[in-house]
N, C-alpha and C positions, 0 to 999 in steps of 0.2 A: 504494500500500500504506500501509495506517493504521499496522500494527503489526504484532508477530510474539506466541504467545505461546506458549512452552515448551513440549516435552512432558513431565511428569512423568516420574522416574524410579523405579524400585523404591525408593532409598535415600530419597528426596521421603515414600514412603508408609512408611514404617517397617512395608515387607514386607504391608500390606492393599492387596490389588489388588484391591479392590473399586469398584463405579462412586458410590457417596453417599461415600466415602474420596476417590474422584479429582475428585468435583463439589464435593466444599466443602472441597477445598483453600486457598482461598484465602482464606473464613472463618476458615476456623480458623489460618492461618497470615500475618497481615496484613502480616506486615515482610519476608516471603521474596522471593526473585527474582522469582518467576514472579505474585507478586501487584503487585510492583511494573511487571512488563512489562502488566500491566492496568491497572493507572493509568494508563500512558503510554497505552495504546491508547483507553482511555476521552476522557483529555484532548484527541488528536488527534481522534477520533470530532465532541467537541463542537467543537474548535475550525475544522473542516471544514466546521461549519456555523454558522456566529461571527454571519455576516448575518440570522437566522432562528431563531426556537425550535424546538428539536427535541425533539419528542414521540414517532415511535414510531423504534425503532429492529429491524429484519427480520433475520435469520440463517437461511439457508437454504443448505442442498449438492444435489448431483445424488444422491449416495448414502450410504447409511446408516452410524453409527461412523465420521464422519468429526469429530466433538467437539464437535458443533451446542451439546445442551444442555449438556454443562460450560462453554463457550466464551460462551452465555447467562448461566449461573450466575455466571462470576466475573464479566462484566460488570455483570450485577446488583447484585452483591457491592459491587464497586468505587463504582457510582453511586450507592447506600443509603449509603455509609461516606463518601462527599462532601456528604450531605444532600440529594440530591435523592429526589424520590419515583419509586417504583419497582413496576413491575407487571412479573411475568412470568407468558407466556402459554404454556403448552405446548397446541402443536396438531398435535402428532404422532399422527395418529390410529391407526395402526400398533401403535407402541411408543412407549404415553405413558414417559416417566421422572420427567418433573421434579417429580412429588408425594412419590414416593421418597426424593429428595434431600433434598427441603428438609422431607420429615415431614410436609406437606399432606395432608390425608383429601383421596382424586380422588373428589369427587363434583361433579354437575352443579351450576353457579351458585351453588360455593363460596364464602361471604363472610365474613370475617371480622374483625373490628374492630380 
């Protein structure tokens, strides 16, 4: 096990239980607990692979609303605010979210400068 990372609470959202409120948690909240237990998962992530550059990193469950893309998100989050470069891919072909969140128009071969 890399890491644990929190579940948000009601009292976390100041009462918005919405999913782009519980995705960019941790933008918007950089010194919190639960952004700090991202960092550490971040940290151990990269240091797991100390011998070797690590380029992509896979998040996947067996079932759906288990916290795939917030769990992507704050990693995200975490990696851009350490300076690394940072892509994220939502390939949830079902129920995209991650355009939602982060305010991205979902269109095909989105590019953006």
């Amino acid at each position: 096990m890399l890491g644990v990372i929190p579940q948000l609470t009601p009292a976390d959202l100041d009462g918005k239980n919405d999913d782009r409120t519980r995705d960019m948690y941790v933008h918007e909240n950089p010194k919190s607990s639960i952004a700090e237990c991202c960092r550490s998962l971040r940290t151990n992530i990269l240091f797991s692979a100390a011998d070797r550059e690590l380029k992509t990193i896979v998040v996947c469950s067996a079932n759906q609303r288990e916290g795939k893309t917030t769990s992507v998100i704050y990693l995200g989050t975490t990696m851009a605010q350490s300076g690394q470069r940072t892509l994220l891919i939502d390939t949830d072909m079902r129920r995209p979210r991650l355009h939602k969140s982060t305010g991205v128009a979902l269109t095909r071969g989105c590019r953006t400068s």
